[in-house]
DRENPA-3360 file (N, C-alpha, C; in nm, 2 decimals, always signed):
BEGIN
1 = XXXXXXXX = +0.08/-0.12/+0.00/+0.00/+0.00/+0.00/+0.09/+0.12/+0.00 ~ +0.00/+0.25/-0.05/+0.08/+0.35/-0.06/+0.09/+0.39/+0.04 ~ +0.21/+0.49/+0.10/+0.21/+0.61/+0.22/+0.07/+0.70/+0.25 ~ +0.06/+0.75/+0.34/-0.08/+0.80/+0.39/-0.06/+0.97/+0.30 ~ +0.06/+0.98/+0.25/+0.01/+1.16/+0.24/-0.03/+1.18/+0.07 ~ -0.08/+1.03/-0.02/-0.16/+1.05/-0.11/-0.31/+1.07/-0.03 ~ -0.34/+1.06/+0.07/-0.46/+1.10/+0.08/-0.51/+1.20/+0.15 ~ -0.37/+1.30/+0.13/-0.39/+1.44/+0.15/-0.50/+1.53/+0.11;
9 = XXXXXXXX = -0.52/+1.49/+0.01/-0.67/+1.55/-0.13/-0.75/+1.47/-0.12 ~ -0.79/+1.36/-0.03/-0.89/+1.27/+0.00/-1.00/+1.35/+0.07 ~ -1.12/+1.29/-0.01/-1.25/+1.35/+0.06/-1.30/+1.27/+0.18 ~ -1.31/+1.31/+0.28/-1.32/+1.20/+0.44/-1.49/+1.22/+0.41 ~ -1.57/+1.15/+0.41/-1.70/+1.11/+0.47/-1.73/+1.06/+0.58 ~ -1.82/+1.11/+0.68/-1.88/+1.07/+0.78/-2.05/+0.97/+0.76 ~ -2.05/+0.90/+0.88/-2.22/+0.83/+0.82/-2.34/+0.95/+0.86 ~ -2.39/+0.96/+0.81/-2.53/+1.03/+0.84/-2.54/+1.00/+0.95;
17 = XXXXXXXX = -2.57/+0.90/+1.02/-2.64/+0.85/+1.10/-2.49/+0.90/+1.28 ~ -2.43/+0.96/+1.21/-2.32/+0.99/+1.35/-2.35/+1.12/+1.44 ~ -2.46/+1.18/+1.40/-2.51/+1.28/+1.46/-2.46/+1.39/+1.54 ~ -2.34/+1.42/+1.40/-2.28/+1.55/+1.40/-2.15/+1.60/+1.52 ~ -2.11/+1.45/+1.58/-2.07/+1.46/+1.73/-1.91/+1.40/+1.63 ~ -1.81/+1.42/+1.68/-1.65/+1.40/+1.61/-1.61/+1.29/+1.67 ~ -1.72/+1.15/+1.69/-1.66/+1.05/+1.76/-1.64/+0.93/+1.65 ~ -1.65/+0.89/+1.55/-1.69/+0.84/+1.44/-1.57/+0.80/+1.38;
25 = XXXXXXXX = -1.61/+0.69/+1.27/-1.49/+0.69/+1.17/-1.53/+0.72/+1.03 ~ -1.38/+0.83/+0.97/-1.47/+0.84/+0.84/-1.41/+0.78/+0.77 ~ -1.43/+0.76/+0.59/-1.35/+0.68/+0.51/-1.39/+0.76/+0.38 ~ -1.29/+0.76/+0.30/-1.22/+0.80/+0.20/-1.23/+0.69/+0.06 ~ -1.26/+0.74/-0.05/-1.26/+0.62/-0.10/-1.15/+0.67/-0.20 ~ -1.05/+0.56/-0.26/-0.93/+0.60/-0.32/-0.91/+0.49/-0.43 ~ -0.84/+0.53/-0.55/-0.80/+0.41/-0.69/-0.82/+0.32/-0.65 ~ -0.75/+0.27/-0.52/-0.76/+0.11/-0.45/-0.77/+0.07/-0.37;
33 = XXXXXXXX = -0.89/+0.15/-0.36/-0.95/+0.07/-0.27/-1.06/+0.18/-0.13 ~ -1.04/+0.16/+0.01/-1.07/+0.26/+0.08/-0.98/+0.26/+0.16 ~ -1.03/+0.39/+0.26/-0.91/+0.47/+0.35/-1.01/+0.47/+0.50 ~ -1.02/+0.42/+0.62/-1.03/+0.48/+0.70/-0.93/+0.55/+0.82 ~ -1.03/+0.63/+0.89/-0.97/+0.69/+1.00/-1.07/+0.73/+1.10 ~ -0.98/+0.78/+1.23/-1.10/+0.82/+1.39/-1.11/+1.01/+1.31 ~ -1.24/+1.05/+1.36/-1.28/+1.12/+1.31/-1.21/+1.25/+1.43 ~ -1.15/+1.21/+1.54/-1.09/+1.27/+1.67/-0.95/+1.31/+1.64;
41 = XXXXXXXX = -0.88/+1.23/+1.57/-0.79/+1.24/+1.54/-0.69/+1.21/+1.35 ~ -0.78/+1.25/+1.30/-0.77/+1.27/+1.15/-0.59/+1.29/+1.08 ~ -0.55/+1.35/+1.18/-0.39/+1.32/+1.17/-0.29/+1.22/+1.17 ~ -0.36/+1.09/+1.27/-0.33/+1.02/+1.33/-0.33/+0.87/+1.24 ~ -0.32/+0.87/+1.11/-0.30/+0.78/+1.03/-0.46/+0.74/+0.99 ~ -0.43/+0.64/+0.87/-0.56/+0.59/+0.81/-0.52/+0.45/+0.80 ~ -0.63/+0.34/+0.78/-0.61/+0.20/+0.80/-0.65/+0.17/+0.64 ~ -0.59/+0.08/+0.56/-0.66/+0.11/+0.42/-0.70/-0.02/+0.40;
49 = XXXXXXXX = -0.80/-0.05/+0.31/-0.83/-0.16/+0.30/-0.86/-0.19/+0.14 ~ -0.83/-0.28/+0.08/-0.81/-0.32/-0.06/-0.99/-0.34/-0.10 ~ -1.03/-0.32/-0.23/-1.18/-0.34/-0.24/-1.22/-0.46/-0.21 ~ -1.18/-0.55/-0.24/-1.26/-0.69/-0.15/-1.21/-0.67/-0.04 ~ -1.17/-0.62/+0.05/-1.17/-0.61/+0.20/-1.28/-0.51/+0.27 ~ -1.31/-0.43/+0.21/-1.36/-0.30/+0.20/-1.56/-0.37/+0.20 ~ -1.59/-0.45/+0.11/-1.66/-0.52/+0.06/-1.67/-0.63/+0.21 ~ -1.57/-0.66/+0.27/-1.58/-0.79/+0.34/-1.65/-0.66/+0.44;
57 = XXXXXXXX = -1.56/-0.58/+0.55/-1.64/-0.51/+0.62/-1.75/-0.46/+0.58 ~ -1.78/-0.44/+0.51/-1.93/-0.41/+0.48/-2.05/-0.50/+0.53 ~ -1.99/-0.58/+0.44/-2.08/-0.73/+0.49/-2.07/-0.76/+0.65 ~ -1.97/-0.76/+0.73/-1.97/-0.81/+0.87/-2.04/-0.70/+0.93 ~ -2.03/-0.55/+0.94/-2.08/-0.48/+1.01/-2.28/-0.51/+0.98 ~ -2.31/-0.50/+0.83/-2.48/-0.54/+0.87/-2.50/-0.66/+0.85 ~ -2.43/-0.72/+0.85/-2.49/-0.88/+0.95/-2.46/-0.83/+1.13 ~ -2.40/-0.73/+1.17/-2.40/-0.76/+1.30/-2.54/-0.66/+1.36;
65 = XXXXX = -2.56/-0.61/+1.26/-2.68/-0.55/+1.30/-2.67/-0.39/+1.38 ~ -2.81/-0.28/+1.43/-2.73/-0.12/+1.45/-2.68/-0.14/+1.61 ~ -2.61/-0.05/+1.59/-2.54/-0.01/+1.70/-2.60/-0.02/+1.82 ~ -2.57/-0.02/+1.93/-2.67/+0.03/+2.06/-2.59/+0.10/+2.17 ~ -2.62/+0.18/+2.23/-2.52/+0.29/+2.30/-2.54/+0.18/+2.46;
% end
């Protein structure tokens, strides 16, 4: 994977559903694949994930169903 400062010009997205509070993760989507990061600390590196990986979390997060505080 590349170094983190191609995703200098990366557009961060938050979920709608985070209710405007800076606790969240956002993600980036990039040539290959996606980018996340803590929305607290945005400096603090990004974790990337290849598009079938990207694809796999998708799938495990709604099979686990919504969140609950």
């Amino acid at each position: 994977m590349t170094p983190n400062d191609d995703l200098c010009q990366a557009h961060w997205r938050k979920s709608s559903h985070s209710g405007g509070g800076n606790d969240c993760v956002e993600v980036a989507f990039t040539g290959s694949g996606a980018a996340l990061r803590d929305s607290k600390d945005p400096e603090g590196g990004a974790f990337r994930l290849s598009p079938h990986a990207w694809r796999g979390l998708l799938s495990a997060v709604r099979q686990s169903g919504p969140a609950h505080d």
